[in-house]
C-alpha positions as CSV (number, residue, x, y, z in Angstrom):
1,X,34.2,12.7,-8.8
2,X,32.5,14.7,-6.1
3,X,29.2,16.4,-5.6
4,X,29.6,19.6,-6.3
5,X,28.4,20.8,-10.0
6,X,31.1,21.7,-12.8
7,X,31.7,25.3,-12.5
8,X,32.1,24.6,-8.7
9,X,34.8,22.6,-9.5
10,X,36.6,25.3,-12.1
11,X,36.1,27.6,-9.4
12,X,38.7,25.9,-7.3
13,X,41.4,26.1,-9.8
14,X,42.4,29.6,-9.7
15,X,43.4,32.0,-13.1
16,X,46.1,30.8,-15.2
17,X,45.6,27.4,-14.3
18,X,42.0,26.8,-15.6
19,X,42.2,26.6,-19.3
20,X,44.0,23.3,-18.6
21,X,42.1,22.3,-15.4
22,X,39.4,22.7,-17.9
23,X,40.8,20.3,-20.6
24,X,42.0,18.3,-18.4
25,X,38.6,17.7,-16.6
26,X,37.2,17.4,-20.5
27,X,39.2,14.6,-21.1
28,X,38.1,13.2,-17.8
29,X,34.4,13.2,-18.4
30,X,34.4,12.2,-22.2
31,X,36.7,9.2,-21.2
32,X,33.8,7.9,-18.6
33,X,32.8,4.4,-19.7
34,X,29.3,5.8,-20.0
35,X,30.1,8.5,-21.9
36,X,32.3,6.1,-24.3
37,X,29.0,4.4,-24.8
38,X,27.3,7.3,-25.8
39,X,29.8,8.0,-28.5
40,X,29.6,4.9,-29.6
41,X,25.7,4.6,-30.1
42,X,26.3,7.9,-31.9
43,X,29.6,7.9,-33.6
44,X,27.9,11.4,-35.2
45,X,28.1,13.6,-31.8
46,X,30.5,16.0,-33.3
47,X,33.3,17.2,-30.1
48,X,31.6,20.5,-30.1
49,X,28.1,19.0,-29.0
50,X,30.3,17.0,-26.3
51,X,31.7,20.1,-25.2
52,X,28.9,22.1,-24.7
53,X,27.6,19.5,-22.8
54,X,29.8,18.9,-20.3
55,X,27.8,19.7,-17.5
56,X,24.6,17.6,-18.4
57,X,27.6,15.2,-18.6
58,X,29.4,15.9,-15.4
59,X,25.8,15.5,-13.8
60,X,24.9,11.9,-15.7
61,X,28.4,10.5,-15.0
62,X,28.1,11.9,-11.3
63,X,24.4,10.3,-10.8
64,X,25.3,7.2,-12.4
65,X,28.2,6.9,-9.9
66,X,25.1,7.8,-6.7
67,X,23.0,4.5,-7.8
68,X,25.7,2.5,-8.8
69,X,26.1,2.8,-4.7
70,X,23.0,3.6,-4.0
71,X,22.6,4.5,-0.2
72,X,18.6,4.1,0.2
73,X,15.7,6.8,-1.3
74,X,15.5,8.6,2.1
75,X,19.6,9.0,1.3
76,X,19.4,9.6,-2.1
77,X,22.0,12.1,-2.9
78,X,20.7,13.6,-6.2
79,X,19.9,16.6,-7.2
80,X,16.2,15.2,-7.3
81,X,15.5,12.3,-4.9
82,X,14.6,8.9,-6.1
83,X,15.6,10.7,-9.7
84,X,18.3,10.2,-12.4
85,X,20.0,11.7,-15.0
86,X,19.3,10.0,-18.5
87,X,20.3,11.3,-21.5
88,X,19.1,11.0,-25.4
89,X,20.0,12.4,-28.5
90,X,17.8,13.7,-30.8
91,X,18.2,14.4,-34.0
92,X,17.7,18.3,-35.3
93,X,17.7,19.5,-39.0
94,X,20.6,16.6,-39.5
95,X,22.5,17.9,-36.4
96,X,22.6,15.3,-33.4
97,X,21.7,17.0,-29.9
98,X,22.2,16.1,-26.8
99,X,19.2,16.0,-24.3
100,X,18.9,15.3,-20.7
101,X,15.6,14.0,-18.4
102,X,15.3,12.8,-14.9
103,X,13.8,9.5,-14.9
104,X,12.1,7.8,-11.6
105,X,14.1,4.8,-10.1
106,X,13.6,1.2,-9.0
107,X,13.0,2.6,-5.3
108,X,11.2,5.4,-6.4
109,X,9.1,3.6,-8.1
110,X,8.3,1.2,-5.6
111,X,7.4,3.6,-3.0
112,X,5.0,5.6,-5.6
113,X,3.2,2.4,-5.7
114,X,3.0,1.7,-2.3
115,X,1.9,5.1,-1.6
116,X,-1.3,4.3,-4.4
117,X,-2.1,0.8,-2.6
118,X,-1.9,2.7,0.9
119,X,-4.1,5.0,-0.2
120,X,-6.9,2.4,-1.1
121,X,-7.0,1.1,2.4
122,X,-8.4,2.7,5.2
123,X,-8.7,2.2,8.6
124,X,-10.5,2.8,11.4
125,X,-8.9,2.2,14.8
126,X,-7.0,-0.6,13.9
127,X,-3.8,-0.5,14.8
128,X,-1.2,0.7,12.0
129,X,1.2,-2.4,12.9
130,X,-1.3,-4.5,11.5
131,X,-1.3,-3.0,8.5
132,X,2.4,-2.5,7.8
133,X,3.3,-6.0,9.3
134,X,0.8,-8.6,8.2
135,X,3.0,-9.9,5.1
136,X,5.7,-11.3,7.7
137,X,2.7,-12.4,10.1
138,X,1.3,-14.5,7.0
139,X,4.5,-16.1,6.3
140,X,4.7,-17.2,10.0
141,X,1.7,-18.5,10.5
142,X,1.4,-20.6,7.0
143,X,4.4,-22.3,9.1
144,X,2.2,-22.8,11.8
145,X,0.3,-26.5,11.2
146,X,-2.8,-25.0,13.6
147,X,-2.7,-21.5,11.4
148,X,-1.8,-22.9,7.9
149,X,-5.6,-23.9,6.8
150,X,-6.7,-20.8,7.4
151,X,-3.7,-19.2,5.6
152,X,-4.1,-21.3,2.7
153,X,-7.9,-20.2,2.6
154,X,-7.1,-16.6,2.6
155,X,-4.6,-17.1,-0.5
156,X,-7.0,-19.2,-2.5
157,X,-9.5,-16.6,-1.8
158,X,-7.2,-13.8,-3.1
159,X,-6.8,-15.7,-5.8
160,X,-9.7,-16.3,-6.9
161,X,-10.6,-12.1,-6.6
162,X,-7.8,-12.1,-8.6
163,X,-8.6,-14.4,-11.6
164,X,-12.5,-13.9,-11.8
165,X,-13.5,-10.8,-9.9
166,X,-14.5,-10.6,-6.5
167,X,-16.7,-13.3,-5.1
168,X,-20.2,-12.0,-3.1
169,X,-19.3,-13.8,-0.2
170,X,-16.7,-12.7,2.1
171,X,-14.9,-14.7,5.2
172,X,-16.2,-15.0,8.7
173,X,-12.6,-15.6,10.8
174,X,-13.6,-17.2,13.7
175,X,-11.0,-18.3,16.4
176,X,-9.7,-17.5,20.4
177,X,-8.1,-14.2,20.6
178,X,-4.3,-13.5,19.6
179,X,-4.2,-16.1,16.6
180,X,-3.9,-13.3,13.6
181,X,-7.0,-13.0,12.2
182,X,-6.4,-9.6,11.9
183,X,-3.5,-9.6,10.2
184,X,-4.7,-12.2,7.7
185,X,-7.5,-9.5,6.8
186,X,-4.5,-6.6,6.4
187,X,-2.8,-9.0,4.7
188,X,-5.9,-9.4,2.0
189,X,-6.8,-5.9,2.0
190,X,-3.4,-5.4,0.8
191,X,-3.0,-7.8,-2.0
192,X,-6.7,-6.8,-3.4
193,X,-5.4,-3.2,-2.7
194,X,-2.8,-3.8,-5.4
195,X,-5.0,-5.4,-8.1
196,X,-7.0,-1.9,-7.7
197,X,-9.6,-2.4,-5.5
198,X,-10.5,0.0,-2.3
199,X,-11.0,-1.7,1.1
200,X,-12.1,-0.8,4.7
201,X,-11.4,-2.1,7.9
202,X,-12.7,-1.5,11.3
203,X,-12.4,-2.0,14.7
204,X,-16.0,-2.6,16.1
205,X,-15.0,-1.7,20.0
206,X,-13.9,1.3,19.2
207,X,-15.7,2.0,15.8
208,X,-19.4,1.3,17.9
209,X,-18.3,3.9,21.1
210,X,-17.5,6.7,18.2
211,X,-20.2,6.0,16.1
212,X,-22.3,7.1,19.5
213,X,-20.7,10.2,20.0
214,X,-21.0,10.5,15.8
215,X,-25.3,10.6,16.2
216,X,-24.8,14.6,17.2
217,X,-23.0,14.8,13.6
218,X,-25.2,13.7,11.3
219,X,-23.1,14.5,8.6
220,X,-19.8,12.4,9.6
221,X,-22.0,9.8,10.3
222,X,-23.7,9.7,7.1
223,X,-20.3,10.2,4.9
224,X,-19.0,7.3,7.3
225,X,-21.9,4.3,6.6
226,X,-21.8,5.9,2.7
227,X,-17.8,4.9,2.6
228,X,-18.5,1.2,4.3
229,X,-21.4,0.6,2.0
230,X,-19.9,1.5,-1.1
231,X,-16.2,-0.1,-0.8
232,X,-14.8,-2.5,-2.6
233,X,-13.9,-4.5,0.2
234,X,-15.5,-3.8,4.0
235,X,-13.4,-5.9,6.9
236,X,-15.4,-6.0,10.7
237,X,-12.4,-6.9,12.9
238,X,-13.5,-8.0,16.3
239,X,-17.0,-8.1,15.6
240,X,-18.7,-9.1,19.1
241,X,-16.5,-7.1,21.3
242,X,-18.3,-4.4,20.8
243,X,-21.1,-2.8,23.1
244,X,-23.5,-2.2,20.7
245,X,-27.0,-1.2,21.6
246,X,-30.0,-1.7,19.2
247,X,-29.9,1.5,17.4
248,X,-26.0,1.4,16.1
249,X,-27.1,-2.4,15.6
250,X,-30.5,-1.5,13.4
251,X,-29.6,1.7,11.8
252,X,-25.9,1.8,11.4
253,X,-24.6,-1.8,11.4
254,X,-28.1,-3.3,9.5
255,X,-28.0,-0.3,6.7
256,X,-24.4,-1.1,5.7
257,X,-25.0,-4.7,5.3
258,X,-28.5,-4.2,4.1
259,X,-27.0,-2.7,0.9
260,X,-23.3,-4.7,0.5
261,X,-25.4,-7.9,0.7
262,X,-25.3,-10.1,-2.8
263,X,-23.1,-6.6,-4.1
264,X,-19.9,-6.6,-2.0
265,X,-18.2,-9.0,0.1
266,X,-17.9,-8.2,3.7
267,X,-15.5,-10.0,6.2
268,X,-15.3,-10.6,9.8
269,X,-13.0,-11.6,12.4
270,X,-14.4,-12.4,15.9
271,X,-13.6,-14.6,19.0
272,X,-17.3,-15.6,18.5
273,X,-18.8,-18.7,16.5
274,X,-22.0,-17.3,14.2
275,X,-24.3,-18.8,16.8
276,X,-22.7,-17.0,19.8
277,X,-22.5,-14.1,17.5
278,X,-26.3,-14.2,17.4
279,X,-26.8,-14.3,21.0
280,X,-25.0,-11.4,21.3
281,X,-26.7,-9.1,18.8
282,X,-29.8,-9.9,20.1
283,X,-29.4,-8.7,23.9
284,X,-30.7,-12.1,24.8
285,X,-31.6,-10.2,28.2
286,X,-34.2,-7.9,26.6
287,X,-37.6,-9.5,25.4
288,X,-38.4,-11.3,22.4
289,X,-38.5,-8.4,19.8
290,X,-34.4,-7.9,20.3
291,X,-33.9,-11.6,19.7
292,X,-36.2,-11.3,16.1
293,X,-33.8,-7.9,15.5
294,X,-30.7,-10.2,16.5
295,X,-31.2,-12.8,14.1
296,X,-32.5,-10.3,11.3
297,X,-29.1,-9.2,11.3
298,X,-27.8,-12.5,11.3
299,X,-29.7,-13.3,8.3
300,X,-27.9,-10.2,6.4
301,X,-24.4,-12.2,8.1
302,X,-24.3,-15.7,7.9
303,X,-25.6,-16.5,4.8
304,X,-22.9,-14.3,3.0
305,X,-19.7,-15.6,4.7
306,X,-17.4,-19.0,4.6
307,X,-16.2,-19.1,8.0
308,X,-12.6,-20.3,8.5
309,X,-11.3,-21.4,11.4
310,X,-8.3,-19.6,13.1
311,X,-6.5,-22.0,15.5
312,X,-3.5,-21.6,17.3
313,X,-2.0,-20.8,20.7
314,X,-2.6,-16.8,21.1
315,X,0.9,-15.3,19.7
316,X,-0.2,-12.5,22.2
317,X,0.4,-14.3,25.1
């Protein structure tokens, strides 16, 4: 049958002709196996409530045939993508009525929820392929003997959120650049993302230059730090690469973690050991007071992380 609706398909069968083109596509749709189905749910559908249903018929018979060789949701041919025709038959004053709807399909479905968990996660500066690929990352690496540990850690931790809530600590990811600690993180955000919970990640390079231009808009700045201090899950990817300064490093970075700490888990991924990372938060080149600054901040890091090893040759390379 094609795509066009009933009464273009009347339309093609010129005057005399139609009264049977009519019966004859009648007979057509009321001998559809579907159809047949339907009659025999509801032996009561008198031929008069068939008849003036052709059309929602025409159009359930015609769908049906769409998904039964379904081309894709960006292809969907339907009147209304990612939708199908359903019908139901109600019963009124003792009189059995036919009644159509437009239900949501598999696909449909699928990309609604995708759509929710995307909209948990945001980003800042880290680049979209991380997010979209790190499922087939993770499967590679847990294939990878140097990588697997650290894959296996990431899962148990995931689980664990998942079974009794989400733990206070979070994960420092420490390992040489290029070995996917990144997209172990996208990988977690993503799986939490699905169980409901909101999640952040940033890149510190890049999120550390902007947050200097930021100071002359107090306002983005402010709504910025709120979001990383309140979400569910806050991910620092890269932390170390960053030029910092001591006033991001006080008043920016030290606020957010001031307030997740022993409330919600942060994470970190960094080329850096915690020790190195110390040395480098404290502008070892300035004079004493930096270094008490550098390992105040520690103090709000270290003791609210596991750190996992990320091994590997870089995958980069």
């Amino acid at each position: 049958m094609g795509m066009d609706s009933i009464g273009d398909v009347l339309k093609q069968f010129g005057g005399s002709r139609i009264r049977q083109q009519t019966e004859d596509l009648k007979t057509k749709i009321l001998n559809e196996p579907d159809v047949q189905k339907l009659r025999l749910e509801y032996p009561a559908l008198t031929e008069q409530e068939m008849t003036r249903n052709l059309s929602r018929l025409y159009e359930f018979v015609k769908e049906k045939q769409h998904c039964d060789n379904c081309p894709g949701l960006e292809n969907c041919p339907n009147d209304f993508q990612g939708h199908y025709t359903k019908l139901s038959v109600d019963d009124v004053n003792g009189q059995l009525r036919i009644r159509d709807y437009k239900a949501p399909c598999n696909l449909q479905l699928a990309h609604e929820r995708d759509k929710q968990i995307s909209s948990r996660i945001q980003s800042f500066y880290v680049d979209e392929r991380a997010l979209q690929e790190g499922y087939d990352e993770v499967e590679i690496m847990s294939k990878d003997p140097a990588r697997s540990p650290a894959v296996l850690k990431i899962l148990d931790y995931i689980d664990a959120a998942k079974g009794s809530g989400l733990p206070s600590k979070g994960l420092y990811l420490e390992g040489p650049f290029g070995t996917g600690k990144t997209y172990l993180m996208c990988f977690m955000l993503h799986e939490l993302a699905k169980e409901g919970l909101s999640g952040v990640i940033v890149y510190m390079p890049d999120f550390v230059e902007d947050v200097k231009s930021m100071i002359q808009d107090g306002e983005k700045l402010r709504d910025t730090v709120e979001l990383m201090k309140q979400t569910d899950l806050l991910i620092f990817d890269d932390i170390g690469a960053e030029n910092m300064g001591p006033w991001v490093r006080d008043h920016v970075l030290g606020s957010i973690l001031n307030h997740r700490m022993n409330r919600k888990p942060t994470f970190y991924t960094s080329n850096y050991s915690l020790s190195d990372l110390e040395k480098h938060l404290s502008f070892t080149n300035k004079d004493g007071e930096e270094a008490y600054k550098g390992q105040r901040l520690m103090n709000r890091i270290s003791p609210f992380v596991d750190v996992v090893r990320v091994l590997g040759k870089n995958k980069r390379g």
